[in-house]
Every structure is written in C-alpha cells, then in structure tokens.
Gaussian input, Z-matrix of N, CA and C with variables (Angstrom, degrees):
# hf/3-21g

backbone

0 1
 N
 C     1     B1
 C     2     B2     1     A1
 N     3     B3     2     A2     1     D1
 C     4     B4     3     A3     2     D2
 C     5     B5     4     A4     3     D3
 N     6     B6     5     A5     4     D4
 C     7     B7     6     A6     5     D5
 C     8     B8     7     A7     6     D6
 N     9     B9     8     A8     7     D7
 C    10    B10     9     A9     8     D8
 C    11    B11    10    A10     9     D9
 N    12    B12    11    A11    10    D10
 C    13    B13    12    A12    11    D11
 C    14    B14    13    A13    12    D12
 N    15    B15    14    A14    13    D13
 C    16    B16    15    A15    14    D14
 C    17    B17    16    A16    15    D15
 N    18    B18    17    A17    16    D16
 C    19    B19    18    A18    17    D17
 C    20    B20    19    A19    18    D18
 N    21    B21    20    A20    19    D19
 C    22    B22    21    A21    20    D20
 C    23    B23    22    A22    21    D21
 N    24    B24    23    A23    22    D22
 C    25    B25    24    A24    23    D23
 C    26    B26    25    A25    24    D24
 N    27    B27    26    A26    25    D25
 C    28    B28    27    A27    26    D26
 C    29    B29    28    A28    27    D27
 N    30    B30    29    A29    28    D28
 C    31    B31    30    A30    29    D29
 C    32    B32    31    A31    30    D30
 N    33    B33    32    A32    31    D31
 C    34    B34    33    A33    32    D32
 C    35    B35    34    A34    33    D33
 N    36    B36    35    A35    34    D34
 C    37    B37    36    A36    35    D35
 C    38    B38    37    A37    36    D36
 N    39    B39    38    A38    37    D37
 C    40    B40    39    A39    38    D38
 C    41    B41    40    A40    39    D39
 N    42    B42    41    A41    40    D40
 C    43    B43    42    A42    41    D41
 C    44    B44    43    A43    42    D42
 N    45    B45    44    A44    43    D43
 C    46    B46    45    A45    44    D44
 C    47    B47    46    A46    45    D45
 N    48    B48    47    A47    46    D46
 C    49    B49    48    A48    47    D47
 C    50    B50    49    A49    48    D48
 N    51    B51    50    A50    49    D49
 C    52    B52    51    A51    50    D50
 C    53    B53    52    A52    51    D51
 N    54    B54    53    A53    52    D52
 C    55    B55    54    A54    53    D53
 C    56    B56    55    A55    54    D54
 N    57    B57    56    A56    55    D55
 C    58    B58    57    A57    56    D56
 C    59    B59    58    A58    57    D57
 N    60    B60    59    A59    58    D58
 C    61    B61    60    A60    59    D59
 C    62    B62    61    A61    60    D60
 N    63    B63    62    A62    61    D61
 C    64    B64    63    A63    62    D62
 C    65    B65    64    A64    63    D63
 N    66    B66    65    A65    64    D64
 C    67    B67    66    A66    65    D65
 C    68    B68    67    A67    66    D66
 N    69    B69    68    A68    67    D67
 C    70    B70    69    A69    68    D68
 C    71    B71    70    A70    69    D69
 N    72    B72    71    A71    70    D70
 C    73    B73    72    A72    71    D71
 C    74    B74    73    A73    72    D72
 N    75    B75    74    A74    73    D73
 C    76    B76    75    A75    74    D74
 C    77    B77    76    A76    75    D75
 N    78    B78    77    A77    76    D76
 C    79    B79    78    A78    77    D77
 C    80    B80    79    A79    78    D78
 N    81    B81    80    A80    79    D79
 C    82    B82    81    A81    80    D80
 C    83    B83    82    A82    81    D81
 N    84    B84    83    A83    82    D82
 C    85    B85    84    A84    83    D83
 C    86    B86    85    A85    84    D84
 N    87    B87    86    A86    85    D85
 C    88    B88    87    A87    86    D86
 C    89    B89    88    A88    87    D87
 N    90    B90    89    A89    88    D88
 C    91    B91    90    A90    89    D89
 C    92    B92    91    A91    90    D90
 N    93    B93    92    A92    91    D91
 C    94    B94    93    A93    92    D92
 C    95    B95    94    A94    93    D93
 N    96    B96    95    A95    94    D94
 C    97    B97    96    A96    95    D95
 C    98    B98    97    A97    96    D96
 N    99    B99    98    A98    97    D97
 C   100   B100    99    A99    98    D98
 C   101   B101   100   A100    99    D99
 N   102   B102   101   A101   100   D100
 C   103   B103   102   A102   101   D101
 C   104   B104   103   A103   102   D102
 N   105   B105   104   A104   103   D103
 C   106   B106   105   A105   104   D104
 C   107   B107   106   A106   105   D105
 N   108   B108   107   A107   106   D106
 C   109   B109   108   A108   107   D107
 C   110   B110   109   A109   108   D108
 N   111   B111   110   A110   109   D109
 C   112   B112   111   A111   110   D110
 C   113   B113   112   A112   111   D111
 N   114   B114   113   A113   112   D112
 C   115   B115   114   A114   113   D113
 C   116   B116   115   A115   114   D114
 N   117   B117   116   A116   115   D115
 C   118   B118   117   A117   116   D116
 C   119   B119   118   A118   117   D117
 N   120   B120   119   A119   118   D118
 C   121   B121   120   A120   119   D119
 C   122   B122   121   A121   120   D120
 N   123   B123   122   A122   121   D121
 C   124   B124   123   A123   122   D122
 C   125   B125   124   A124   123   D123
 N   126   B126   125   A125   124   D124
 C   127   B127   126   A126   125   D125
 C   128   B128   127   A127   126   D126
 N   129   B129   128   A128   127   D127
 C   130   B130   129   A129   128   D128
 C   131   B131   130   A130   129   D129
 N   132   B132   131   A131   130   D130
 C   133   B133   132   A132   131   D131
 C   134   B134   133   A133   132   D132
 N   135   B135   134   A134   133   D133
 C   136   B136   135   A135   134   D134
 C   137   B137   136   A136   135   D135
 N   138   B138   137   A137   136   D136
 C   139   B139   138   A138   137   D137
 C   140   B140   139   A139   138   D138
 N   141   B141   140   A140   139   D139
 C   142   B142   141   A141   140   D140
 C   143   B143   142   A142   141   D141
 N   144   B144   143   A143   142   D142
 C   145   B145   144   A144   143   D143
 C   146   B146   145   A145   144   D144
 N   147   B147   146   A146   145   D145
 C   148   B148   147   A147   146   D146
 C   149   B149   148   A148   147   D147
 N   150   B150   149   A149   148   D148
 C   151   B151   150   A150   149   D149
 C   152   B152   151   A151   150   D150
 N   153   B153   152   A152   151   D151
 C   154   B154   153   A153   152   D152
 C   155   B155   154   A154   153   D153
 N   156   B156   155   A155   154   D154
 C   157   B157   156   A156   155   D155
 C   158   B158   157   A157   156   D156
 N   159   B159   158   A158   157   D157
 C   160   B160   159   A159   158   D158
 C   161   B161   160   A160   159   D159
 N   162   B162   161   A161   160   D160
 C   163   B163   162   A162   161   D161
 C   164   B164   163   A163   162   D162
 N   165   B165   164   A164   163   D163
 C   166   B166   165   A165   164   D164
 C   167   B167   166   A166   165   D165
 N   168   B168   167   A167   166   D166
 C   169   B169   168   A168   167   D167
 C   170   B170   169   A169   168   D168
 N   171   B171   170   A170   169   D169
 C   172   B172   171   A171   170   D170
 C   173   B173   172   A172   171   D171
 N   174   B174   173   A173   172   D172
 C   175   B175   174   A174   173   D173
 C   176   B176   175   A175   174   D174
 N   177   B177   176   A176   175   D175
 C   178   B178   177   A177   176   D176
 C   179   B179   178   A178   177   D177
 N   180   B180   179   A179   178   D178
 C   181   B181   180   A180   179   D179
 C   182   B182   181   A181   180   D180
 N   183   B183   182   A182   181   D181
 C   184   B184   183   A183   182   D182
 C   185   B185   184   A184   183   D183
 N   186   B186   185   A185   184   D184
 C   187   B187   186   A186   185   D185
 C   188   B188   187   A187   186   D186
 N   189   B189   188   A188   187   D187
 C   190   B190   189   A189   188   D188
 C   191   B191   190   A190   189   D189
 N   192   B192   191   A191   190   D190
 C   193   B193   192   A192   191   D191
 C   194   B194   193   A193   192   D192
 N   195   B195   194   A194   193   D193
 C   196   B196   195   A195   194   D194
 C   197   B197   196   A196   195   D195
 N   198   B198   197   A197   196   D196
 C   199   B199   198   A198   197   D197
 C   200   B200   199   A199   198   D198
 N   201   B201   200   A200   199   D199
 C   202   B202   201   A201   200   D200
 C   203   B203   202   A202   201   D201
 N   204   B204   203   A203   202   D202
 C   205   B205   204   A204   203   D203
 C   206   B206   205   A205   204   D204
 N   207   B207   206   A206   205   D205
 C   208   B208   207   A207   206   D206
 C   209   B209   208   A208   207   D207
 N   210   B210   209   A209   208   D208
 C   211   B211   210   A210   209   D209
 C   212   B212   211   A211   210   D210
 N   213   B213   212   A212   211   D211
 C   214   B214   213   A213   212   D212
 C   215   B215   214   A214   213   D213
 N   216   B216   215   A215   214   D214
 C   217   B217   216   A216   215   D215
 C   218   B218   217   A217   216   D216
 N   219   B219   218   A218   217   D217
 C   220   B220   219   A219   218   D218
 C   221   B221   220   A220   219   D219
 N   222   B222   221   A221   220   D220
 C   223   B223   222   A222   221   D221
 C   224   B224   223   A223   222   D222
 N   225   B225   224   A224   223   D223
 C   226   B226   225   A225   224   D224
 C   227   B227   226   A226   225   D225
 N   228   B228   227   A227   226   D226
 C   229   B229   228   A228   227   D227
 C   230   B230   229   A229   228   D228
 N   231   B231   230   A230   229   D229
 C   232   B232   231   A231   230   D230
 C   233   B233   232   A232   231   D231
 N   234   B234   233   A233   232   D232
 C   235   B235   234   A234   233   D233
 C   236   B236   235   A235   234   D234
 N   237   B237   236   A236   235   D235
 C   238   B238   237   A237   236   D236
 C   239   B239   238   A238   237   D237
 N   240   B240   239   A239   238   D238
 C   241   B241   240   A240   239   D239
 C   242   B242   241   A241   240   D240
 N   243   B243   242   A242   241   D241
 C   244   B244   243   A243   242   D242
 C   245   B245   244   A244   243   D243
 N   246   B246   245   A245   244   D244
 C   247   B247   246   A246   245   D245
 C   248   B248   247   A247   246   D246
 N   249   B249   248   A248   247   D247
 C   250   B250   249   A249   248   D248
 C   251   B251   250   A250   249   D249
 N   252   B252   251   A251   250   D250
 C   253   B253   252   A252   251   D251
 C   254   B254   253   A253   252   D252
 N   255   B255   254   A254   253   D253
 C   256   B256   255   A255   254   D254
 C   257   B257   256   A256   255   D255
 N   258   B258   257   A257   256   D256
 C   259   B259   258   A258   257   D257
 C   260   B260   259   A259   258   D258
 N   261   B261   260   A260   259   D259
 C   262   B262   261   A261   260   D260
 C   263   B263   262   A262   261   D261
 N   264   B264   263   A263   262   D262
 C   265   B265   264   A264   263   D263
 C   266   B266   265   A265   264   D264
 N   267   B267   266   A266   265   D265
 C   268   B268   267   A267   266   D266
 C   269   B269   268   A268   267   D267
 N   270   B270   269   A269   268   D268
 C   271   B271   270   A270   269   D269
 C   272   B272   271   A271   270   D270
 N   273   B273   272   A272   271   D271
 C   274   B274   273   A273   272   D272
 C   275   B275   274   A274   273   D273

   B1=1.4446
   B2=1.5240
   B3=1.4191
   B4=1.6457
   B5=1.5375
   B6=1.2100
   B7=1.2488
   B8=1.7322
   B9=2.0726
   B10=1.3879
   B11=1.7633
   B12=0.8955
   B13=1.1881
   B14=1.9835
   B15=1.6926
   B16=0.9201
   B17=1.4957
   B18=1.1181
   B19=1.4338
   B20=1.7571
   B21=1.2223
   B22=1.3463
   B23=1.3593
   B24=2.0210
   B25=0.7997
   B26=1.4740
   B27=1.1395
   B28=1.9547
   B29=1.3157
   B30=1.5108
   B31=1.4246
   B32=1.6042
   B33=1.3992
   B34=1.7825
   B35=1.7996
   B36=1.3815
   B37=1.2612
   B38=1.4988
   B39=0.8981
   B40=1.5204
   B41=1.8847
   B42=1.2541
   B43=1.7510
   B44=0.8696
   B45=1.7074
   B46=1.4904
   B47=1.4465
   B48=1.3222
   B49=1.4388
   B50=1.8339
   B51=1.4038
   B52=1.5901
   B53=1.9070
   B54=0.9844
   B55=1.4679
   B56=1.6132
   B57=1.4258
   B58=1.7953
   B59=1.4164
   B60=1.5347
   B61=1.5570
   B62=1.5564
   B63=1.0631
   B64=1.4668
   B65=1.5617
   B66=1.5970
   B67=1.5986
   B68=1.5363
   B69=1.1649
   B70=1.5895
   B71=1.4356
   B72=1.6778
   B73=1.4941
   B74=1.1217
   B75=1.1868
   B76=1.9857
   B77=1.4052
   B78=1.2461
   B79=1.5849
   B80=1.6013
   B81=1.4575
   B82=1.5552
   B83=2.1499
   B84=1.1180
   B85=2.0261
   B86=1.3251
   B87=1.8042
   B88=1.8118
   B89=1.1236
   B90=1.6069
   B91=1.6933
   B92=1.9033
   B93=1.0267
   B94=1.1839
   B95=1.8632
   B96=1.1670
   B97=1.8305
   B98=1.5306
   B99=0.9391
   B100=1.6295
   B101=1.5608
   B102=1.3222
   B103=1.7773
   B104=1.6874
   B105=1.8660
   B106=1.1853
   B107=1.4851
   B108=1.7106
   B109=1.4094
   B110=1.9159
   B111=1.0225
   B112=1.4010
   B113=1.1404
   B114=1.7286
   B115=1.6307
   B116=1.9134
   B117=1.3873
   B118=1.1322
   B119=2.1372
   B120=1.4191
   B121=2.1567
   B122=1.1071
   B123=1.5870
   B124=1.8122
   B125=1.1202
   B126=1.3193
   B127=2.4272
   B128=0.9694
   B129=1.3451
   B130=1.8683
   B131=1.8477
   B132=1.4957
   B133=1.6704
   B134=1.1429
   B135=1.1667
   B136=1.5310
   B137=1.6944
   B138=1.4582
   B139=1.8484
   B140=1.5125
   B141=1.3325
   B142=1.6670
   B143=0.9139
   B144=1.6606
   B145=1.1874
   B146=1.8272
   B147=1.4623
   B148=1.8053
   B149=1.4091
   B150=1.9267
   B151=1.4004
   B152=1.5214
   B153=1.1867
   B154=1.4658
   B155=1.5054
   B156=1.2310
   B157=1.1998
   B158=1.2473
   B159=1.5611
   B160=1.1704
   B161=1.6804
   B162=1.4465
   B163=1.4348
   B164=1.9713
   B165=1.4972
   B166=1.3967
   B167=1.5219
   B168=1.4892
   B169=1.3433
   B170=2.0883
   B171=1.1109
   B172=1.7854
   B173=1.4039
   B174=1.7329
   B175=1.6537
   B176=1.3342
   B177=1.4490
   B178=1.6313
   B179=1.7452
   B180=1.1766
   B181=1.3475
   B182=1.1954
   B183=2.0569
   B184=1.3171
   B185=1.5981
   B186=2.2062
   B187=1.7958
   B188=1.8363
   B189=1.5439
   B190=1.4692
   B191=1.5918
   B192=0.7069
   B193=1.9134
   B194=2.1355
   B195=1.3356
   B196=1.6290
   B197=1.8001
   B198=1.3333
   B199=1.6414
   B200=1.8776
   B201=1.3270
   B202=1.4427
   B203=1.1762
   B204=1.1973
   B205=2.0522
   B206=1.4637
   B207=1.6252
   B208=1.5877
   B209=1.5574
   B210=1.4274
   B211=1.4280
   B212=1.7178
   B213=0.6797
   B214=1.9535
   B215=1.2537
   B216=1.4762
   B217=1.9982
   B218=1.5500
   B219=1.2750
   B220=1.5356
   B221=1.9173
   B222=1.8577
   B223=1.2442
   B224=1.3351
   B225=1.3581
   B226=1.3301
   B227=1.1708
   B228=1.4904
   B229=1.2754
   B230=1.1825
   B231=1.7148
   B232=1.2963
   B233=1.6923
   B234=1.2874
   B235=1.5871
   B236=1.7403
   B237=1.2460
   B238=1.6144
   B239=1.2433
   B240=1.2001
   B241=1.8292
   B242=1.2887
   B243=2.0845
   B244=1.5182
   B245=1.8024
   B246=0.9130
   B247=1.4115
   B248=2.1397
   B249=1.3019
   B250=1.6214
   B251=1.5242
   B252=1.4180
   B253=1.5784
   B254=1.7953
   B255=1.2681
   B256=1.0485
   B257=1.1980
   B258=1.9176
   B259=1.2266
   B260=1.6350
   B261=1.1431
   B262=1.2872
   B263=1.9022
   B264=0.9995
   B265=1.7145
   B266=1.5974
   B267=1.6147
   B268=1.8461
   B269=1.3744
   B270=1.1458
   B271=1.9510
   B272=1.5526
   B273=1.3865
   B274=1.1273
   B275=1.4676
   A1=109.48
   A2=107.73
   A3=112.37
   A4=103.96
   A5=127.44
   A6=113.91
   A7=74.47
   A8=102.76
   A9=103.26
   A10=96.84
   A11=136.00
   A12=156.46
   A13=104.09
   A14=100.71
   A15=93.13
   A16=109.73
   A17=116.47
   A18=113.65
   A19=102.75
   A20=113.63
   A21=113.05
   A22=125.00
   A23=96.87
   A24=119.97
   A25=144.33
   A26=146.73
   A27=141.25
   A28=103.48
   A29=99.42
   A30=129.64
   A31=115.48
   A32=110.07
   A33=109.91
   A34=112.73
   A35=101.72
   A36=94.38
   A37=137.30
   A38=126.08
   A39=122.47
   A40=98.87
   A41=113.24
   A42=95.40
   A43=174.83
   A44=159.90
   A45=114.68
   A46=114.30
   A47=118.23
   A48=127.73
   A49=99.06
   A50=109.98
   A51=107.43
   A52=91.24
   A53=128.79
   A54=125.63
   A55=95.21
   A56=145.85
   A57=128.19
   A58=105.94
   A59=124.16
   A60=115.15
   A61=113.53
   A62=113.52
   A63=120.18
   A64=124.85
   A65=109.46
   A66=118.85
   A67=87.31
   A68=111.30
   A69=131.42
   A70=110.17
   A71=128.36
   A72=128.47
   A73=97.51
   A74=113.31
   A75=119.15
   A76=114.09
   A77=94.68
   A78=109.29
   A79=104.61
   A80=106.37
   A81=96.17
   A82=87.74
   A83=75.06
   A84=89.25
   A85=105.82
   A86=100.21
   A87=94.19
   A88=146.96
   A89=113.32
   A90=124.03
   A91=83.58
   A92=133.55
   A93=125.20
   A94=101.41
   A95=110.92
   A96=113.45
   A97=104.76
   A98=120.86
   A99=135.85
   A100=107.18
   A101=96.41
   A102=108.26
   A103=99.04
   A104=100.76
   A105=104.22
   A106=122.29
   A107=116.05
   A108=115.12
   A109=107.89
   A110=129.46
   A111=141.91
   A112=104.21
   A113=119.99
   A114=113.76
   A115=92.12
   A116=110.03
   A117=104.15
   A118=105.74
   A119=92.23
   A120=93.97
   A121=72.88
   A122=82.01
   A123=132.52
   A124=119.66
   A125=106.45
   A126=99.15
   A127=95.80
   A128=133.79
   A129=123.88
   A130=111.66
   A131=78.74
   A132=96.79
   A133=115.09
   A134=124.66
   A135=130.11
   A136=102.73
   A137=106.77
   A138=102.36
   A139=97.43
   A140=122.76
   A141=144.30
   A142=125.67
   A143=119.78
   A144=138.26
   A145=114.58
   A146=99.20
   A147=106.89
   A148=123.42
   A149=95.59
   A150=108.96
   A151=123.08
   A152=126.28
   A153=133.64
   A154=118.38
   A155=134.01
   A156=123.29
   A157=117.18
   A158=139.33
   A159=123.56
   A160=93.33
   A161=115.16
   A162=107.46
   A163=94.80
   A164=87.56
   A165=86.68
   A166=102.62
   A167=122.46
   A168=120.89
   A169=100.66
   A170=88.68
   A171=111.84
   A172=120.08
   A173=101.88
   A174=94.90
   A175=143.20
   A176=98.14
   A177=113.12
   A178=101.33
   A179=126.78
   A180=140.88
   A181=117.66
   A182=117.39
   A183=110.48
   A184=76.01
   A185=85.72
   A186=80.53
   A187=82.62
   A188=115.08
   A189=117.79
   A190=108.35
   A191=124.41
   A192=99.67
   A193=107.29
   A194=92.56
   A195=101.09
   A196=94.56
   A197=101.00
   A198=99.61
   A199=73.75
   A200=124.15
   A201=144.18
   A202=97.61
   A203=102.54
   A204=108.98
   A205=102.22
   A206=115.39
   A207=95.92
   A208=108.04
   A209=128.42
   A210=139.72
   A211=85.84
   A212=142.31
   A213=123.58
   A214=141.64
   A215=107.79
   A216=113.03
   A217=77.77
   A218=154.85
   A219=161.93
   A220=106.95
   A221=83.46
   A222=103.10
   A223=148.77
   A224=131.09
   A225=137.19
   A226=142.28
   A227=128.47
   A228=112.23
   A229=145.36
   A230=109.61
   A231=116.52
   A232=85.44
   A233=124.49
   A234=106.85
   A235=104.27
   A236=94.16
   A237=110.35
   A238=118.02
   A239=104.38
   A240=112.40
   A241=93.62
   A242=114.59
   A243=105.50
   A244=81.85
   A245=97.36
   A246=115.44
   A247=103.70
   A248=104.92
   A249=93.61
   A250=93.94
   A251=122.72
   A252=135.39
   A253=78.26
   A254=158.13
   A255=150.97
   A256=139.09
   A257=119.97
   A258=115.22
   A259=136.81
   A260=148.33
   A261=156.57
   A262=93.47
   A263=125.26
   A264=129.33
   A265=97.81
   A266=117.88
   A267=96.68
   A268=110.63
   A269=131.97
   A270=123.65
   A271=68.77
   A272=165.54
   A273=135.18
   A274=148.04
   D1=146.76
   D2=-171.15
   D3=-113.07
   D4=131.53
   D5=-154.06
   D6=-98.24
   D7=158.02
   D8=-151.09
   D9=-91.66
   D10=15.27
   D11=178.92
   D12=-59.22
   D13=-37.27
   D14=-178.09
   D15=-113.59
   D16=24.45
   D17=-177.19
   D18=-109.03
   D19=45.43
   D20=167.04
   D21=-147.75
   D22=111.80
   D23=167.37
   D24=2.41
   D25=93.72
   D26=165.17
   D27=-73.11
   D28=137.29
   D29=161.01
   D30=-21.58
   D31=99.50
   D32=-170.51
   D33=117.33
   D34=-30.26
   D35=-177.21
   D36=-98.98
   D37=179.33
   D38=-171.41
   D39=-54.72
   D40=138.25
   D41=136.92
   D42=74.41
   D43=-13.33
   D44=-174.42
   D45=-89.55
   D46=149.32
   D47=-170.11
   D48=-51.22
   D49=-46.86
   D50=-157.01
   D51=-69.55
   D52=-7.48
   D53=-175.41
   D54=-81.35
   D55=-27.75
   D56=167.10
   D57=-103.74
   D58=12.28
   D59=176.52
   D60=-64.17
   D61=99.12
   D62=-175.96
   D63=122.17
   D64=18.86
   D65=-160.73
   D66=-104.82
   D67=146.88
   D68=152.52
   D69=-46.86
   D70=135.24
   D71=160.15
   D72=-100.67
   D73=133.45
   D74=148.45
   D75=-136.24
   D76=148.38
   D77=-166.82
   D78=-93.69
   D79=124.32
   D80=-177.92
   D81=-130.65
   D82=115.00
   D83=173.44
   D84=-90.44
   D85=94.64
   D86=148.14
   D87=10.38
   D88=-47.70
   D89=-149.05
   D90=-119.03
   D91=-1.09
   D92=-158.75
   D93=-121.63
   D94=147.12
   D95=175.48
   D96=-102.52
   D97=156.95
   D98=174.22
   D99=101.42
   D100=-165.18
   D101=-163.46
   D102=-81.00
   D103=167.26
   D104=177.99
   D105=-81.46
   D106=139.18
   D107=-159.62
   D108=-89.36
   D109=99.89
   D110=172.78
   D111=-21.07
   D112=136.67
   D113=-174.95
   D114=-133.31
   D115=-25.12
   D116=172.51
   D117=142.91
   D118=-179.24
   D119=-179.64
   D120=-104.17
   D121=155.96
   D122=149.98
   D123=-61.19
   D124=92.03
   D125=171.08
   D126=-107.98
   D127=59.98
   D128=161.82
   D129=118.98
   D130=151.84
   D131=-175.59
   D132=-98.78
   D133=157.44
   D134=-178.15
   D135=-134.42
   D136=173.11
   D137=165.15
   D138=-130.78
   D139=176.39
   D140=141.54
   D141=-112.42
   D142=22.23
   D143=-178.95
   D144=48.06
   D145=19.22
   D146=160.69
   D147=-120.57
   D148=-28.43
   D149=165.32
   D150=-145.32
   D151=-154.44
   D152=165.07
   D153=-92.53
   D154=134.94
   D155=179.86
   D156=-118.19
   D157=152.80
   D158=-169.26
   D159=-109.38
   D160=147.09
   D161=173.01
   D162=-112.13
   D163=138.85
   D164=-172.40
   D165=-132.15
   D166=131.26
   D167=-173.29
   D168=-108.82
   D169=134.13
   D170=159.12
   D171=-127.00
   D172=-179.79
   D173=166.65
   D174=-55.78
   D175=-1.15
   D176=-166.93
   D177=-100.76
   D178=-10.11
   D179=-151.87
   D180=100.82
   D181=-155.48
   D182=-167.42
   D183=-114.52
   D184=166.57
   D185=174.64
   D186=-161.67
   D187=138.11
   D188=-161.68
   D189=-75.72
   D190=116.39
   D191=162.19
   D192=-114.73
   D193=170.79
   D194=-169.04
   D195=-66.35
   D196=178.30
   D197=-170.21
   D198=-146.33
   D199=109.60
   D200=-153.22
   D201=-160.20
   D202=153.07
   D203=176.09
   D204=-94.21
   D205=-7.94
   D206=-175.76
   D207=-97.17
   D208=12.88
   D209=173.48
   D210=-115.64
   D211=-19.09
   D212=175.46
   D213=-98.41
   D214=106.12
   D215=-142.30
   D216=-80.75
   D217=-66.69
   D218=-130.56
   D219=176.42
   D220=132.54
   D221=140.73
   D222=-105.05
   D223=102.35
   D224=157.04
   D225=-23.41
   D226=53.87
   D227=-173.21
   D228=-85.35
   D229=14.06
   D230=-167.80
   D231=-124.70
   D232=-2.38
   D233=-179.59
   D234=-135.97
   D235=25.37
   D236=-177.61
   D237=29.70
   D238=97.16
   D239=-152.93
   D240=-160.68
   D241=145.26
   D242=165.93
   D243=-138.70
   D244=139.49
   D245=-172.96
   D246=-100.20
   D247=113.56
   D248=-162.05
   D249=-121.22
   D250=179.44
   D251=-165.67
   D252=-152.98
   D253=94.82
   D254=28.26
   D255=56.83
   D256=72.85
   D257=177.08
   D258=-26.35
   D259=122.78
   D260=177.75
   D261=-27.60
   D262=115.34
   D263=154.77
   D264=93.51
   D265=10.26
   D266=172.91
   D267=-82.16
   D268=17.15
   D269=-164.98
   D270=-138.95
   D271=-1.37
   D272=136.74
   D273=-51.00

C-alpha cells in the first residue's frame, strides 16, 4: 500500500486518477454560448484497456466516458470541477 500522500501530482505532470475522484463534470461545448451544462460526479475509474475511463453518476444513472485530453477543456482543482467538450450522445 502507497500511502496517498504520495500520489499527488506537481504542476506539469501527469495525474493520479484518485486526485478528481469526487469532482463535478460539466460539459462546456466550444461552439455553444452560456454556462457549463452539469453531466454529473466521479465515483470511480474504469479502463478499456486503451485508456482510462471516468465513471460518472447523475440522475439518469452512471455512464463511463474516456478520460483523454482531447475531451478535457480544464481542470479545477480548487473548486473540484472538470470542465469536458464531449461528443454529442457519449453520456447517453
């Protein structure tokens, strides 16, 4: 066991998953004006053995999406927030 003390990340570097377990997703689309639209928290990671997946629960249930830098507009770390760009129908 790694005590979690050391599983956190410096400025520049990769990562660790348990550092957004519990952050708000909202979907903020590029092409779109107004505030970011709430998709739901993080209760746990998953893989597809190509990437990391975030499992994210709302009122609708949970539903996985990839955890990729080309779906991630900003991370929040002082207001626990991940700010995502989110193909049209993947949280469906």
């Amino acid at each position: 066991m790694i005590d979690g003390d050391h599983l956190i990340s410096q400025p520049g570097e990769v990562i660790y998953l348990s550092e957004i377990d519990g952050f708000e997703v909202l979907q903020r689309d590029e092409m779109l004006q107004g505030d970011p639209r709430p998709l739901g928290r993080i209760i746990g990671f998953s893989s597809n053995g190509a990437q990391d997946l975030l499992r994210i629960e709302n009122s609708k249930g949970v539903f996985e999406a990839p955890f990729v830098s080309a779906f991630i507009v900003k991370i929040d770390f002082l207001e626990r927030k991940i700010f995502v760009n989110f193909p049209s129908g993947l949280q469906d």
